[in-house]
C-alpha positions in Angstrom: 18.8 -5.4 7.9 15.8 -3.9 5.9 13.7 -1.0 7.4 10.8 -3.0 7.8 12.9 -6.5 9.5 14.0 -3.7 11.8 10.0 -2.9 12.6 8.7 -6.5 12.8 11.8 -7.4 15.5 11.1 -8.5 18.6 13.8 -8.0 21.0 14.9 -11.5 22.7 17.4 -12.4 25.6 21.1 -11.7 24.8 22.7 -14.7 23.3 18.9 -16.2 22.5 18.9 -17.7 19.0 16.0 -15.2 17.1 13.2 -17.7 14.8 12.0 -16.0 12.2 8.4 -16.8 10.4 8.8 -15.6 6.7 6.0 -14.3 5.1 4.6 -13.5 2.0 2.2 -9.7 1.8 0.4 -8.6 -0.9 -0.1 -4.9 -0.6 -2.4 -2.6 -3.0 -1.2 0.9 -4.3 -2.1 2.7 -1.0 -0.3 0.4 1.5 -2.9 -1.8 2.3 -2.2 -5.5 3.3 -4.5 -7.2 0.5 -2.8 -11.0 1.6 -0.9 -12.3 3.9 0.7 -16.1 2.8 3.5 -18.1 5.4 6.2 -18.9 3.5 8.9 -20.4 6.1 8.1 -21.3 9.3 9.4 -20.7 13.1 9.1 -23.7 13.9 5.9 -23.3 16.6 2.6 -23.0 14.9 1.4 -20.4 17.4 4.2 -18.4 16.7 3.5 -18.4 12.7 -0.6 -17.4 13.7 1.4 -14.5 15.6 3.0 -13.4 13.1 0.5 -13.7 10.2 -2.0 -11.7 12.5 0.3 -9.2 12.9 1.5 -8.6 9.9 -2.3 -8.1 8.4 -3.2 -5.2 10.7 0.1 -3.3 9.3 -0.3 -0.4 7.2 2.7 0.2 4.6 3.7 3.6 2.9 2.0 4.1 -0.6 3.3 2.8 -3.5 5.8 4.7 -5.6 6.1 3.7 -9.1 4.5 5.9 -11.2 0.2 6.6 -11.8 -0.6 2.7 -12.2 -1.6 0.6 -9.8 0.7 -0.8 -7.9 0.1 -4.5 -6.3 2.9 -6.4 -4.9 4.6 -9.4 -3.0 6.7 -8.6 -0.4 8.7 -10.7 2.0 9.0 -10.0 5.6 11.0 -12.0 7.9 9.0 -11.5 11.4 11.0 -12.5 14.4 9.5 -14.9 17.0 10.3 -14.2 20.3 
């Protein structure tokens, strides 16, 4: 599991199936979430608002790849409790 699966989890009962909302981020060069798009999900529409919001207050480590600016789509699979 990625680093950053392992920071959206939430923790769920033992033996309770985990729904994941997949989404898609666009972050800038500095780590800043530019976009946030659902791409899968839960299952409960509540959930997937959840999620979204959450993911947009997030702040991600700078990007590395060289002096350029650096703008990319990530997915993050955010775990609905």
């Amino acid at each position: 599991m990625a680093l950053i699966d392992k920071l959206l989890a939430r923790s769920a009962p033992a033996g309770a199936p985990k729904r994941k909302t997949i989404v898609r981020v666009l972050l800038d060069d500095a780590g800043i979430v530019q976009d946030v798009v659902l791409k899968m999900s839960c299952g409960d529409t509540t959930k997937d608002t959840h999620a979204v919001d959450e993911v947009r207050k997030m702040r991600f480590a700078r990007g590395q790849l060289g002096s350029g600016t650096v703008r990319r789509w990530h997915e993050l699979a955010y775990a609905a409790d």
